[in-house]
Structures are given as structure tokens and as C-alpha cells.
C-alpha positions as CSV (number, residue, x, y, z in Angstrom):
1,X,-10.8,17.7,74.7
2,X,-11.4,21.2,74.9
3,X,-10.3,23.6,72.1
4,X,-6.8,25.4,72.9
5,X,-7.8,29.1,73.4
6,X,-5.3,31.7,71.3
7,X,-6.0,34.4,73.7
8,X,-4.4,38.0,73.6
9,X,-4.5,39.1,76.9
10,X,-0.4,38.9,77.4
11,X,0.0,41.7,75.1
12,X,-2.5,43.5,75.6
13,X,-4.7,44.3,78.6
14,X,-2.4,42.6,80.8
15,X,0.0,45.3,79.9
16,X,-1.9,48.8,79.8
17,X,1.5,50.6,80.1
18,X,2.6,49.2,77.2
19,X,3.0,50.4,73.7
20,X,2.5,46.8,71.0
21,X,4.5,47.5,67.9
22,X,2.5,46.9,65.0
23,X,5.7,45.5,63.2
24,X,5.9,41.3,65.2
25,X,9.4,40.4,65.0
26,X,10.7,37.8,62.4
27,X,10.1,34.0,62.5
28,X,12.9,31.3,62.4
29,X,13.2,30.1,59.1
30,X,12.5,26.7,57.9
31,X,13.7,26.1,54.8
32,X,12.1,23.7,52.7
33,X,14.2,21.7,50.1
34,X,13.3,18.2,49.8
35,X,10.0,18.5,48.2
36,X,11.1,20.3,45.1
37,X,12.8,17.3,43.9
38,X,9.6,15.2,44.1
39,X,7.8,14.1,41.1
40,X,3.8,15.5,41.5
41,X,0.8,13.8,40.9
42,X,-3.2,15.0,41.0
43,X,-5.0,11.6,41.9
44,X,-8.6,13.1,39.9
45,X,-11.8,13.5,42.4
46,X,-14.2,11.3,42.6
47,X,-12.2,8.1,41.5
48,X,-10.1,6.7,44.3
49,X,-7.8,7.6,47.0
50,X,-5.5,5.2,45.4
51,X,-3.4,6.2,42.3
52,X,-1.5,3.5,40.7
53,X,1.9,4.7,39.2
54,X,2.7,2.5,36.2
55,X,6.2,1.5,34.6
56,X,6.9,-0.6,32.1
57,X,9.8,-2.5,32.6
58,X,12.9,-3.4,30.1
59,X,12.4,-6.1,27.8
60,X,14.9,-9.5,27.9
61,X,17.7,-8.4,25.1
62,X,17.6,-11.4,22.6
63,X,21.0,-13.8,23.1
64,X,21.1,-14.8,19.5
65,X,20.8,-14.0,15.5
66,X,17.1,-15.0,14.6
67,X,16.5,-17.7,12.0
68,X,15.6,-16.3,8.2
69,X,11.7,-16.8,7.8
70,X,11.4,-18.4,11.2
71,X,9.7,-15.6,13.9
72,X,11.2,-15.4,16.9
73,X,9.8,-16.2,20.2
74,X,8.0,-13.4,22.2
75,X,9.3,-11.7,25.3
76,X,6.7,-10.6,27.9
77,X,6.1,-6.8,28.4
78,X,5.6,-6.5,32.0
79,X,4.8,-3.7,33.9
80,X,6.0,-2.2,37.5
81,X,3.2,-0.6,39.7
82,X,3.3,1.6,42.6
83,X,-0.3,2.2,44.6
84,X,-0.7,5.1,46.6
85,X,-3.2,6.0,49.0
86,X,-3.8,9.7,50.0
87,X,-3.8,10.8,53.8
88,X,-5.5,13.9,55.3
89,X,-3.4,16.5,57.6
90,X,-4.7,19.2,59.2
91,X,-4.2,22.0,61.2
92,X,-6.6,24.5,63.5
93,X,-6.0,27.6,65.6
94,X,-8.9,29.3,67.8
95,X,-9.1,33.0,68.0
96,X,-11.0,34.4,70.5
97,X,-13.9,37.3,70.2
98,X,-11.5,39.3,72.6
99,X,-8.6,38.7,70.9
100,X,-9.5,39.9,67.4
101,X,-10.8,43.1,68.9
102,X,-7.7,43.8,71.5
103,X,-4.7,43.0,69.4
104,X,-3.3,45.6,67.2
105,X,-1.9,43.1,64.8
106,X,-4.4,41.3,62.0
107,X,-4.8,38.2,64.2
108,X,-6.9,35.9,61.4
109,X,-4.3,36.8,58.5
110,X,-1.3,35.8,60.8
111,X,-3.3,32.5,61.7
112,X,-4.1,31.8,58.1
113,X,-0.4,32.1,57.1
114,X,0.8,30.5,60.2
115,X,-1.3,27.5,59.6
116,X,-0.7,27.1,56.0
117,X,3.2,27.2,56.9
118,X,2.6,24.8,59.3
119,X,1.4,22.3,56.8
120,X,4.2,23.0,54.3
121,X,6.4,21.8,56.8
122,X,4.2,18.6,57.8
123,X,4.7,17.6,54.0
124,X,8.3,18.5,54.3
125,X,8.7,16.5,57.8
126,X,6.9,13.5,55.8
127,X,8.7,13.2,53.3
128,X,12.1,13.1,55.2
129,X,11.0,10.5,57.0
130,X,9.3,8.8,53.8
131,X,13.1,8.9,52.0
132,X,14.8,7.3,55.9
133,X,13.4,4.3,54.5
134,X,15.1,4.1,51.2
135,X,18.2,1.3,51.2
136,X,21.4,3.4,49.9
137,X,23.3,4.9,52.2
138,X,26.8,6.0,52.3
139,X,28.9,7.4,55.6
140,X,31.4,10.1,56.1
141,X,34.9,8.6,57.0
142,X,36.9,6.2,55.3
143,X,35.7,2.9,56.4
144,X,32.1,3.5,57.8
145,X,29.1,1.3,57.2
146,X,26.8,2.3,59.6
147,X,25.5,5.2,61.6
148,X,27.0,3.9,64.5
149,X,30.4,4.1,63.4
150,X,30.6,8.1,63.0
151,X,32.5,9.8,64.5
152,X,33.9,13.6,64.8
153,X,35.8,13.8,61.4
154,X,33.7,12.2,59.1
155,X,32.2,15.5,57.2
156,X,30.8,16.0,54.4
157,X,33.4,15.7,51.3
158,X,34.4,14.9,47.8
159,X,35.1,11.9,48.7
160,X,31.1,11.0,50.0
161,X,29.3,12.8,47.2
162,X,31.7,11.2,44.7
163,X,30.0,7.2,46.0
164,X,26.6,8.6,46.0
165,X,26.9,10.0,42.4
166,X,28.8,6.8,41.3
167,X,26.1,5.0,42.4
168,X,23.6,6.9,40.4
169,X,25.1,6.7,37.6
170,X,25.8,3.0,37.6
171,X,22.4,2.3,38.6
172,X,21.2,4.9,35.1
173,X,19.3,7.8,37.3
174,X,18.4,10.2,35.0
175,X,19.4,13.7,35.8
176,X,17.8,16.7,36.0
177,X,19.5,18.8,33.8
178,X,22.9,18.1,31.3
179,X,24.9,16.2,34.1
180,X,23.8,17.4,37.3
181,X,21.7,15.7,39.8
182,X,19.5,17.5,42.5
183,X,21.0,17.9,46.3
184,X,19.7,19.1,49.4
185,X,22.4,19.1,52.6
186,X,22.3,20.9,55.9
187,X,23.7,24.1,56.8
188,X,26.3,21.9,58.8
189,X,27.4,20.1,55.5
190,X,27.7,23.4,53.7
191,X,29.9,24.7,56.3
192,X,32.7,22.1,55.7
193,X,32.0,22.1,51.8
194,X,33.0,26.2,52.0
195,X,35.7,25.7,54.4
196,X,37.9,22.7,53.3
197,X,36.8,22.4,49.2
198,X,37.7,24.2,46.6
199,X,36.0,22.5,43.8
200,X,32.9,23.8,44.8
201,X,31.5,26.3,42.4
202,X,28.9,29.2,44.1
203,X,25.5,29.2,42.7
204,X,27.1,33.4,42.3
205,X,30.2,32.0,39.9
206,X,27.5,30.3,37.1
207,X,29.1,31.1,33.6
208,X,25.9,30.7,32.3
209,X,22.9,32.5,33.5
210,X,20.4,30.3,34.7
211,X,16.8,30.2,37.2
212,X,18.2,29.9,40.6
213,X,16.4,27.3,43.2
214,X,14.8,28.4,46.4
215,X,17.8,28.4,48.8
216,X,20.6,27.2,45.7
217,X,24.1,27.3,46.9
218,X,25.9,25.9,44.3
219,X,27.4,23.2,42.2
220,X,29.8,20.2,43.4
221,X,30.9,17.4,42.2
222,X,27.9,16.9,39.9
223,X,25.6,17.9,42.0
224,X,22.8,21.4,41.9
225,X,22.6,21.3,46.0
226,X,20.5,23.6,47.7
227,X,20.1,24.5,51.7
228,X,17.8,22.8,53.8
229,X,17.6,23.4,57.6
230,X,14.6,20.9,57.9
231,X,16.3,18.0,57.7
232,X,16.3,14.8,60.2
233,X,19.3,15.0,62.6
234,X,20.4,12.5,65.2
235,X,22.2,12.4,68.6
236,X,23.2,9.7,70.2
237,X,22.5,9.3,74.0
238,X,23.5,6.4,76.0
239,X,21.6,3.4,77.0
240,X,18.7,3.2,79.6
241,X,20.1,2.0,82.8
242,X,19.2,0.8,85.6
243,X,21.5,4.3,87.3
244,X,19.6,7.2,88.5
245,X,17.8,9.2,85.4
246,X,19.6,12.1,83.7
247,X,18.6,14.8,81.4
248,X,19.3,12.8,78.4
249,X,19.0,9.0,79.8
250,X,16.2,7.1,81.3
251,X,16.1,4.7,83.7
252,X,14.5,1.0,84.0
253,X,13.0,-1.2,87.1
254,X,12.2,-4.8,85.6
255,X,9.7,-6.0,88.7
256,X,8.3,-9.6,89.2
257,X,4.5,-8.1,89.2
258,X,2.5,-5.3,87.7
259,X,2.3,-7.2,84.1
260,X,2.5,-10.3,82.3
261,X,6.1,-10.3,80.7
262,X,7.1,-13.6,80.7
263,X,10.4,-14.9,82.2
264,X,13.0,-13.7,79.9
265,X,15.9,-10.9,78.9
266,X,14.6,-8.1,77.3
267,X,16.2,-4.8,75.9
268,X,14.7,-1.3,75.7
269,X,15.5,1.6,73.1
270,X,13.9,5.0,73.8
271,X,13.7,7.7,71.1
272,X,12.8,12.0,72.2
273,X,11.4,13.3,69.4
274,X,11.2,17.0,69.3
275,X,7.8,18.2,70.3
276,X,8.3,21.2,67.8
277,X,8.7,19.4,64.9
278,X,8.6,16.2,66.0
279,X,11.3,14.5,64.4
280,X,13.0,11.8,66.0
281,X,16.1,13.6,67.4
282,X,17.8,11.6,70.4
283,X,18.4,8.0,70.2
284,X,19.4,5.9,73.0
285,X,21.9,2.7,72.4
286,X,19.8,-0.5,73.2
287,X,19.9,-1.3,76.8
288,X,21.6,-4.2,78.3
289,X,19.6,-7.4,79.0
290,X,16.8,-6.8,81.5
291,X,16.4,-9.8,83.2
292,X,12.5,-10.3,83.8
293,X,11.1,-12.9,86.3
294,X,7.5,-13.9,85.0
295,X,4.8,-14.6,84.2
296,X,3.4,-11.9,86.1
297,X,6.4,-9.2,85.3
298,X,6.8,-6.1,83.9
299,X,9.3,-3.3,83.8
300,X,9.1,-0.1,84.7
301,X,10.6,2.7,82.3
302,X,11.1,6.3,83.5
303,X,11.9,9.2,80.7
304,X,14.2,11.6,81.3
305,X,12.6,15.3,82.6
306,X,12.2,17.2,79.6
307,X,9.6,19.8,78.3
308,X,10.7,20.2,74.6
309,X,10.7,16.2,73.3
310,X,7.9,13.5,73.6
311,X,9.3,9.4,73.8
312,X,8.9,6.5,72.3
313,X,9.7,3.5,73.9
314,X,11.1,0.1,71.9
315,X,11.4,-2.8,73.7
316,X,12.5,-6.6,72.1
317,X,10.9,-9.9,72.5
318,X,11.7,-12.6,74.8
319,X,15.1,-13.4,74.5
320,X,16.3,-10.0,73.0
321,X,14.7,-10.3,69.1
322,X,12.4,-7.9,67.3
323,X,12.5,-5.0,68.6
324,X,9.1,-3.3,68.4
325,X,7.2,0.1,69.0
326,X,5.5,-0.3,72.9
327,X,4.4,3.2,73.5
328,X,5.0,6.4,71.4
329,X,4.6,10.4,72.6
330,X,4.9,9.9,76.1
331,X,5.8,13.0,77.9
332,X,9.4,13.1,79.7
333,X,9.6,13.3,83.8
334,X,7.4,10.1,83.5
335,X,7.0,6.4,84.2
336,X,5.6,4.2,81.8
337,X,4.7,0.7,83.1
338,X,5.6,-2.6,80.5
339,X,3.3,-4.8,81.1
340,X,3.2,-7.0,78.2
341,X,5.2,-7.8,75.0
342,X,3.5,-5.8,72.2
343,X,2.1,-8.4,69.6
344,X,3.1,-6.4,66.4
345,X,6.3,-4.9,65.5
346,X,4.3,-1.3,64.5
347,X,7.8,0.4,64.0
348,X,11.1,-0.5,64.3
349,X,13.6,1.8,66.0
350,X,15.9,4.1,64.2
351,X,19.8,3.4,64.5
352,X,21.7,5.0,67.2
353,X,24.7,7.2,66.4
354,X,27.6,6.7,68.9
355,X,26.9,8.0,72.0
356,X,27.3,12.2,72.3
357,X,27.2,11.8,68.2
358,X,25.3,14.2,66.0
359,X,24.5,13.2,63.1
360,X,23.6,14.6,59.4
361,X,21.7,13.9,56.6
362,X,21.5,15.1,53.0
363,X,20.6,13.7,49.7
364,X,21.2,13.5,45.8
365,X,18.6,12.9,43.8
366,X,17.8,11.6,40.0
367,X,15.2,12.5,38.2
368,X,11.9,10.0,40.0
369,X,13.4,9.3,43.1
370,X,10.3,9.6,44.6
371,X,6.9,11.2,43.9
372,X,3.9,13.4,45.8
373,X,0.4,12.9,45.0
374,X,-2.2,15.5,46.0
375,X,-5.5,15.1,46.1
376,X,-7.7,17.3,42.9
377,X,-9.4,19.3,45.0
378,X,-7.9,18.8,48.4
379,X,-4.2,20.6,47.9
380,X,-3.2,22.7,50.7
381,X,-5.9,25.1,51.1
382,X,-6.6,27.6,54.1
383,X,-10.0,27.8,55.8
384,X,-11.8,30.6,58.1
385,X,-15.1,30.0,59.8
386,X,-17.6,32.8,59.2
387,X,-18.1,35.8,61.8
388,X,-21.3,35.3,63.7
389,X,-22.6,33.0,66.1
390,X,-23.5,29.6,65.6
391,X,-25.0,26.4,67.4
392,X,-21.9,25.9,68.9
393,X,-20.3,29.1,69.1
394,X,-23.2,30.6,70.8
395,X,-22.0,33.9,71.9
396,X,-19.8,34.2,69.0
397,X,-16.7,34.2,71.2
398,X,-14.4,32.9,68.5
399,X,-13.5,32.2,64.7
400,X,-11.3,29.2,63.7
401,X,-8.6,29.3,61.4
402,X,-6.8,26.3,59.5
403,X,-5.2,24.6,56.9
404,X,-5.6,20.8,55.3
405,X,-4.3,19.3,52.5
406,X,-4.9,15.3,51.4
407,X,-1.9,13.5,49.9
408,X,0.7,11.2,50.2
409,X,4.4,11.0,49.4
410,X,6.2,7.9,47.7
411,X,9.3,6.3,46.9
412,X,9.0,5.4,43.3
413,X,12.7,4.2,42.3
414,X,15.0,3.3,45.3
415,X,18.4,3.3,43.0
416,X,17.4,6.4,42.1
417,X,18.4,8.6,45.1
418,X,21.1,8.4,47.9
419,X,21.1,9.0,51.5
420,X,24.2,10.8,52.4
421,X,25.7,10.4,56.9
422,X,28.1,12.2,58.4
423,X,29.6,14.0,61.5
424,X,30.0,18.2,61.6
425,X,32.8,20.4,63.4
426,X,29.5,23.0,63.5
427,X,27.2,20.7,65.4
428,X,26.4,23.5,68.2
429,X,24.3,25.0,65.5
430,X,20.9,23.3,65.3
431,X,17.4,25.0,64.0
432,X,15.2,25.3,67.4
């Protein structure tokens, strides 16, 4: 595949009559929470791309007095390890020759910082979806126990933070300071904390003076929360059906050739993921059984018309079981063909909120929750190729800009942390 061109000719010689400020107008903010609560490791170079996180676990409390002169028996010291293997991510943009010449802004500096914020928010994005996998969750509303059951009305309150820091401290997280744990919620969440709490204490109100964290809005209920607007968010969207295609809904054709699907009911759950930062962000229900007439059938899945999300498509087993990963990053206004039953599970899907749903995260967080390790050597670092031509840049018609970084984020304690659901009246207000 060829090299994407970043070429400058839109703002500049295709517009002679044109003036190009030299001042480039201000990027949305991301804001970046979740990885200052992680624990960080440097795995050394030239040993492994595996580190192995040790704990040693409690020793067995003895049950009775021992005997005078007679030692007692011993207990086992055994130990709890964690192995984690580092990952490369990277990054590149391609300026051309024309371009650096042309533009009035300083096109390589821009690139350099463009791609190094890129990658910032790769880790951040990876470590969201690292901490989706931990197993304690608690729902807005009264009687909630899934993400299915939100509804409009179940915010973010006392009530909510008070289970996930009852839980915490029941399990013995360790906090980060003298009774306060670490929090990251969405600007949604914040919204109804300042509108219907008063318990909640500004980060501007501290008594005591004290190092404020990137983003800190204040304390509540225990909890040091700052903002984060990079956050996984979910919709609900109804089922595929067999109806004509909407904007948010496919459509499905099971067909008695084109495939080798045996004879059987099947179900399909499609996900859009947001091609910007590619979250998954719309979630279908599970279809209705598709009724499949083998062993030559297949079923014929077309995504809804869409340029800003990519799909994955989930389908079950034979008799509607397992539901497993078939196809991920198709593009929307497609048709992707089933043929066959896909022979591992890969991924499972995510759960749906109601249909029309949005859905919120945040989380509270004890002291090693979860860990980052980093590569000695290979942190995020920012690279430029040298001016000049080359054996493969000939005519010297471009320089390439881009950022890597090798690492790999963990869970370390799952009782240690708290996933946090709920519904927002401010919904409508979503980071593009």
C-alpha cells in the first residue's frame, strides 16, 4: 500500500488569493486521565519482553496457642505472579518536498507533536479497554445489575460512588493519599455531580494547599476525581433485522448457498467503532434467530452507510451459543458475506445498552489497580528521517515523521478498582 501523501496544496497554491494565518486554530482537547493512576514499570533492555510482577501472598493465621518446646508446623510462603509481555505501537505521517517549502506553518514540528499526541492517546485508548475487562461493576439506578438495564435517570450519585468505595475498602485497596482514592469520570458525570450534590467539595475549596492533578475537579465522597473526556461511551442501537438498513441498524439475508453454515439458528451482533478513535461506540441488541438452511448456507450482513465508524460483526454458533468475533473494521454501506462459523471465539461482544441508551463510564481506583510497563529504551519517543535523498526517496520528495513507543498495560489487583455505569441528562455532548 502506498504511503498517504500529507500534501499542502489546499492552503496554499490552490488558493493564491489567500492570506494563511500563521496562528492554526486550536485542537479539540483530549484529556488524558486514566493513565496517571497506573503503577509504572521499565522492563530493562536486553532481558525479555516479559516482566514478571511478583507478590507474595498472606500467610494462613495460625487457629491455635502453640505447644511449649514443641515448634509449630510451617505455613507455605507462596507468591502471586503477573507476566507481561510488551507490544510495539506506532505512528507515521509523510510530508512532502512541496509541502515543507509552500506552507507557512513549521510543517515537521506540527507532525512531531501531532504524532507523539497521537500515541499518548493510543496508550490512553488501551488502557480503557484493558480496565473493560476488570469484574466490579456497579450501575446507576436503584436496582440495576447490568448495562442493559439503564435507563434515563440513573446518573452519577452519592449513592454509586458510595458502593464502589465500600467495596474498596472491604476488599483493603490501599489509597493514595490519607483516605482518598483516585477517580476519573466524564464530563457528563461531572455535570450531574455540580448540579444535584452538594457534598462535593471543588478542587478550588481545599483547606489545605496541595499539588493539583492534570484536569482535578475535586473531592467526593472519598474520592480525588479528575476529568477525563477519553473515556469509552456506549449507545445502544437496535437489532440487525431482516427490515430495510438505517443509519444506525444493519440488515441480514440468511441464503441456502454462498457458504457452508450448517442448518441451524444463528444470531448476529454488530459493533461501529469510531474510526477516529476507534472505540467501540454503537452496539446493536443481538439479533433474532436467523434461521439458516445448510450445509451450503451463509448469511449475508449489510452495515449501515456510515463514514465516521468501522464494524465488527459477532455472530453465535449453531443453535445460538458463543458468540464470537467473524469480521472486525469493515467499512459501513457494505455487505459482508458469512460463510462459515468462525472456529475461535477471538473476542466476545461488548454488552448492549438499551436501545437509544448512552452510556458512561468512570472509575475509582486504589493504590495498584493496575500497572504500565514500558520498554528501557523504547518509551514514547519521536522520530524524523533525515533531509536528503535516499534509495528510496530518490528525488527527495519527502521526510517522514513519527512516534513509537513499546509497552503494555496490566491489570495487577482486580478488587482493587471499580468500574462505575450510568445514564446522563447531558448526553448530546460527546468529544468528536
Amino acid at each position: 500500500m502506498a504511503d498517504a501523501l500529507t500534501q499542502f496544496s489546499t492552503i496554499s497554491t490552490d488558493a493564491p488569493n489567500v492570506w494563511i494565518s500563521e496562528r492554526m486554530y486550536t485542537l479539540a482537547e483530549r484529556r488524558l486521565q486514566v493513565g496517571q493512576w497506573a503503577q509504572k514499570y521499565t522492563l530493562p533492555q536486553r532481558m525479555s519482553k516479559t516482566m514478571r510482577i511478583v507478590r507474595y501472598s498472606r500467610l494462613t493465621l495460625p487457629r491455635d496457642t502453640i505447644t511449649e518446646g514443641v515448634a509449630p508446623d510451617a505455613v507455605a510462603l507462596s507468591v502471586e505472579n503477573v507476566d507481561v509481555t510488551v507490544e510495539q505501537w506506532g505512528i507515521v505521517v509523510l510530508i512532502t518536498d512541496v509541502g515543507l517549502i509552500t506552507t507557512k506553518h513549521p510543517a515537521l514540528n506540527v507532525a512531531i507533536q501531532r504524532t507523539a499526541l497521537a500515541m499518548a492517546e493510543v496508550l490512553e485508548r488501551e488502557m480503557c479497554v484493558m480496565l473493560l475487562g476488570g469484574t466490579n461493576v456497579y450501575y446507576g439506578g436503584t436496582a440495576n445489575t447490568a448495562r442493559g438495564d439503564l435507563a434515563a435517570g440513573d446518573v452519577l450519585n452519592t449513592s454509586l460512588i458510595l458502593q464502589a468505595t465500600t467495596f474498596l475498602r472491604a476488599k483493603g485497596a490501599a489509597d493514595w493519599e490519607t483516605g482518598l482514592y483516585g477517580g476519573v469520570m466524564p464530563p457528563q458525570g461531572e455535570a450531574e455531580v455540580l448540579k444535584s450534590d452538594l457534598t462535593f467539595q471543588n478542587a478550588s475549596n481545599y483547606a489545605n494547599v496541595k499539588v493539583l492533578q492534570y484536569a482535578e475537579i475535586g473531592v467526593w465522597m472519598s474520592v480525588r476525581w479528575t476529568r477525563g473526556n477519553f473515556m469509552p461511551h456506549f449507545e445502544g442501537v437496535a437489532a440487525p433485522t431482516t427490515a430495510a438498513a438505517t443509519a444506525t441498524k444493519a440488515q441480514f439475508t440468511a441464503s441456502a448457498s454462498g457458504g457452508a453454515l450448517a442448518t441451524a439458528n444463528y444470531q448476529i451482533k454488530v459493533v461501529a467503532r469510531d474510526t477516529s478513535t476507534y472505540y467501540e461506540r454503537k452496539i446493536s441488541q443481538q439479533s433474532a434467530n436467523i434461521a439458516v438452511t445448510g450445509a451450503t448456507g451463509s448469511i449475508a450482513v449489510v452495515l449501515p452507510s456510515s463514514l465516521n465508524y468501522v464494524y465488527d460483526i459477532y455472530m453465535t454458533s449453531a443453535g445460538g451459543t458463543s458468540a464470537r468475533l467473524v469480521v472486525a473494521a469493515q467499512t459501513g454501506a457494505t455487505t459482508y458475506t458469512i460463510t462459515a462459523v468462525p472456529a475461535t471465539t477471538a473476542a466476545s461482544p461488548p454488552a448492549s445498552p438499551a436501545d437509544t441508551v448512552e452510556s458512561f463510564v468512570a472509575w475509582v481506583f486504589g493504590m495498584d489497580a493496575f500497572g504500565r510497563v514500558e520498554l528501557g529504551g523504547m518509551s514514547l519517543q519521536s522520530y524524523i528521517t533525515p533531509p536528503g535523498a535516499s534509495y528510496s526517496n530518490p528525488l527527495a520528495q519527502g521526510r517522514k515523521v513519527g512516534s513509537k513507543v513499546m509497552w503494555k498495560s496490566f491489570i495487577q489487583d482486580n478488587d482493587f478498582f471499580v468500574r462505575l455505569e450510568f445514564t446522563s441528562s447531558f448526553d448530546n455532548y460527546l468529544l468528536a
